[in-house]
Every structure is written in C-alpha cells, then in structure tokens.
C-alpha positions as CSV (number, residue, x, y, z in Angstrom):
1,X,0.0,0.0,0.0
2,X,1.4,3.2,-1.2
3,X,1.2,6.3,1.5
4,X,0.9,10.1,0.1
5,X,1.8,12.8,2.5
6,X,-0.4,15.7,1.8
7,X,1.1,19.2,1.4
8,X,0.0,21.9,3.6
9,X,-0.1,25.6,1.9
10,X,3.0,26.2,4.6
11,X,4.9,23.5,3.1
12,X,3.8,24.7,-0.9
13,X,4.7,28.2,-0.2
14,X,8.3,27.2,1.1
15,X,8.7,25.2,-1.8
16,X,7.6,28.2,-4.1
17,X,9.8,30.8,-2.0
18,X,13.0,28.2,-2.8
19,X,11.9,28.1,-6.8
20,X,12.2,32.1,-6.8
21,X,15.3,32.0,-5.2
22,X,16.5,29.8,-7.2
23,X,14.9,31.6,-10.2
24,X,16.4,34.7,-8.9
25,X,19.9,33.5,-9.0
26,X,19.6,31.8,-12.5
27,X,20.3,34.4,-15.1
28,X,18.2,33.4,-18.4
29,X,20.5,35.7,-20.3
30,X,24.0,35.8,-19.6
31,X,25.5,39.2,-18.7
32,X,29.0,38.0,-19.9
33,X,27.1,36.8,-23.0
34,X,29.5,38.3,-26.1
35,X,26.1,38.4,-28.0
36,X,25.3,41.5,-25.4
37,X,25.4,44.3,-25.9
38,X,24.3,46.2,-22.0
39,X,24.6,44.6,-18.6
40,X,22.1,44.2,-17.0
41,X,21.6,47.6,-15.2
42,X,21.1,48.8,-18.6
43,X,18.9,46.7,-20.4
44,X,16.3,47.6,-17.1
45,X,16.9,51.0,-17.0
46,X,16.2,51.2,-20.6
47,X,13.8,49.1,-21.1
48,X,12.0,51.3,-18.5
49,X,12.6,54.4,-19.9
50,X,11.3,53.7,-23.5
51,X,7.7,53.6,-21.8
52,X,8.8,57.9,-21.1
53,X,11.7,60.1,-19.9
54,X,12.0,59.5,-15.9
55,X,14.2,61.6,-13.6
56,X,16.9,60.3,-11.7
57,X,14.7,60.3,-8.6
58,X,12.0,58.8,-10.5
59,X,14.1,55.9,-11.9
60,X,15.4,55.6,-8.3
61,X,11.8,55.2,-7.4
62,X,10.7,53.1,-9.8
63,X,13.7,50.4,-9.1
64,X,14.2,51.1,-5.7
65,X,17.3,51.9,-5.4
66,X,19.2,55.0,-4.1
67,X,19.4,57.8,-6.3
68,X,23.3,57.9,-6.2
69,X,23.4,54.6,-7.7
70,X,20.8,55.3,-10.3
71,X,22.6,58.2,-11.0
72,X,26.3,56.1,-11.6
73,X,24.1,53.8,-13.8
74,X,22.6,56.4,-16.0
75,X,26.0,58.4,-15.9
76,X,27.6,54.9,-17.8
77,X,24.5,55.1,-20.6
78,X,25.7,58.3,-20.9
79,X,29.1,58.0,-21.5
80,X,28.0,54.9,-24.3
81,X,25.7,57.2,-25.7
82,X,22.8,55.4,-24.9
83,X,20.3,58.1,-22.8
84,X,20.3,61.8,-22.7
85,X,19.2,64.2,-20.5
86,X,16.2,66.9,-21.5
87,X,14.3,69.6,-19.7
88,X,11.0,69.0,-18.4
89,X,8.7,69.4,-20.7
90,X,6.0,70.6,-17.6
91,X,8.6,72.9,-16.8
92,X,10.5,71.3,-13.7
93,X,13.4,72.5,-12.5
94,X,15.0,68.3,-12.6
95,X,15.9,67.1,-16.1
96,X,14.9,64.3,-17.7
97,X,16.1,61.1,-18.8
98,X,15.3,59.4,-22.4
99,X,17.3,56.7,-24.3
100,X,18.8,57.7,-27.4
101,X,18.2,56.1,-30.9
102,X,21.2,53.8,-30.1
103,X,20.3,52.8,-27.2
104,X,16.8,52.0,-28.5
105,X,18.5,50.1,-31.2
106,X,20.9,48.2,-28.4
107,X,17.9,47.6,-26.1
108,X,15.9,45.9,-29.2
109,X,18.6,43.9,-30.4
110,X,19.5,42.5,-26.8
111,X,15.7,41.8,-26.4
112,X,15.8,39.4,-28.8
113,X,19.2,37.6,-27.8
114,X,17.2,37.4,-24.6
115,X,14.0,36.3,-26.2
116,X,16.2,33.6,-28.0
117,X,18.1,32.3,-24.4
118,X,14.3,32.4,-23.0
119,X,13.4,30.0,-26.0
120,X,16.2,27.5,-25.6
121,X,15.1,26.7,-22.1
122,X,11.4,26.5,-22.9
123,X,12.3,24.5,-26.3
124,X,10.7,21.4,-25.1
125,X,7.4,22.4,-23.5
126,X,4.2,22.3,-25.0
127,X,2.7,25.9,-25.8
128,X,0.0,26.2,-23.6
129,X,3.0,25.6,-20.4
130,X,4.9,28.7,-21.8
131,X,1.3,30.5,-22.5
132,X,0.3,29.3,-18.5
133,X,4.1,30.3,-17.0
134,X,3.0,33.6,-18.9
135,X,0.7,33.8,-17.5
136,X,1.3,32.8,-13.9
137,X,4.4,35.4,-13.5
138,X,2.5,38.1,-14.7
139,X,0.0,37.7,-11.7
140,X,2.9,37.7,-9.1
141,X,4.3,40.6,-11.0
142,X,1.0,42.7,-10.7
143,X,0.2,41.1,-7.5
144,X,3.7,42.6,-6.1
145,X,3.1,46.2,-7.7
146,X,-0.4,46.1,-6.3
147,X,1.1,45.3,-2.7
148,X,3.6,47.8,-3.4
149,X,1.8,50.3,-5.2
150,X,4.1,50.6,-7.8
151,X,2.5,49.3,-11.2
152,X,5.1,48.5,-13.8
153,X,4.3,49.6,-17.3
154,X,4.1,47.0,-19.4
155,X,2.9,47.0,-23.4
C-alpha cells in the first residue's frame, strides 16, 4: 500500500519561496554573454525608460534603489551614448532622462538575444506551459506592484 503525505499551503509556499530563489539567481541571459550588448543595469533601465523620460529620482523610485546609484548607472549610458538628458517638458526644475536612438537600437537587439536564451530553455514544452508560465508570472508581478503600489508599465 502506497502512502501520500499531503502538502500543507505552509509547506507549498516554502517550496515556491525556494523556486524564486532559485529563479532569482539563474540568469536566463548571460550578462558576460558576447552576444550583449548592455549589462544588466542597462537593459532595465532602458527598457523602463522607452515607456517615457524619468528623472533620476523617479528611476530611483521606480527600481528602488538610491538615487546615487541610479545616477552612476545612468552616468555609464551616458558615456555609451545610450540616454540623454532633457528639460521638463512641464517645466520642472529636474531634467529628464530618455534613451537615445542607439540605445533603443541596443535595447531591441538585446531583447531578442534574450527572447532567443528564454526560448532554448522552454524549447521542449508544449505551448499552452509557456502561455500558462505567462501567465502565472504576470500575476505575481501585478500582485507585487499592487502590494507595493508601484504598477510596472508594461505594453
């Protein structure tokens, strides 16, 4: 006679808290991947800025993170060419940050490098699992920004 040993939600929610870890410390894309072209500060703050210039304290905001070290990040785009800074088009005293045609074109080319290391790992699943994991992690996502307050933009 076989036994099964049911599984309490306390049990299934420290078996889901170790799969985010562990999800968290995978890297689906490869920062030291020679087919990229921005680390991985830059591919986020980019890819969050081509939904509309942000200031530094906004961008700060947005990832949480202190302003100096937004600032560092953004100075590096900079440098590359990749953002620039404009006035406030309502007339605020802080400038703001938008990317630049390159680093549009950088941000779309790493996107689908990414897109392509997010399709080798799903190569062998049926559709509907990739439609469902879709799925699935967009509901923690907006479940977290709810919690937070912070919606994330999305397209």
């Amino acid at each position: 006679m076989r036994h099964t040993v049911a599984v309490t939600a306390t049990d299934t929610l420290a078996l889901l808290e170790r799969e985010l870890t562990l999800l968290a410390r995978h890297h689906l894309s490869n920062s030291q991947s020679p087919d990229l072209h921005l680390d991985r500060s830059g591919y986020q703050l980019l890819g969050r800025l081509e939904h509309g210039p942000m200031s530094l304290g906004q961008l700060a905001e947005a990832f949480r993170l202190d302003v100096s070290t937004v600032n560092r990040q953004i100075a590096a785009l900079r440098d590359k060419g990749l953002v620039e800074r404009i006035p406030d088009p309502d007339g605020g005293v802080a400038r703001l940050v938008r990317p630049t045609r390159r680093g549009r074109d950088l941000l779309r080319a790493d996107r689908r490098t990414r897109r392509g290391h997010v399709a080798q790992v799903v190569e062998s699943w049926e559709e509907p699992e990739v439609a469902a994991l879709h799925r699935l992690l967009t509901r923690l996502n907006t479940s977290i920004e709810e919690l937070e307050g912070r919606p994330w933009p999305r397209s």
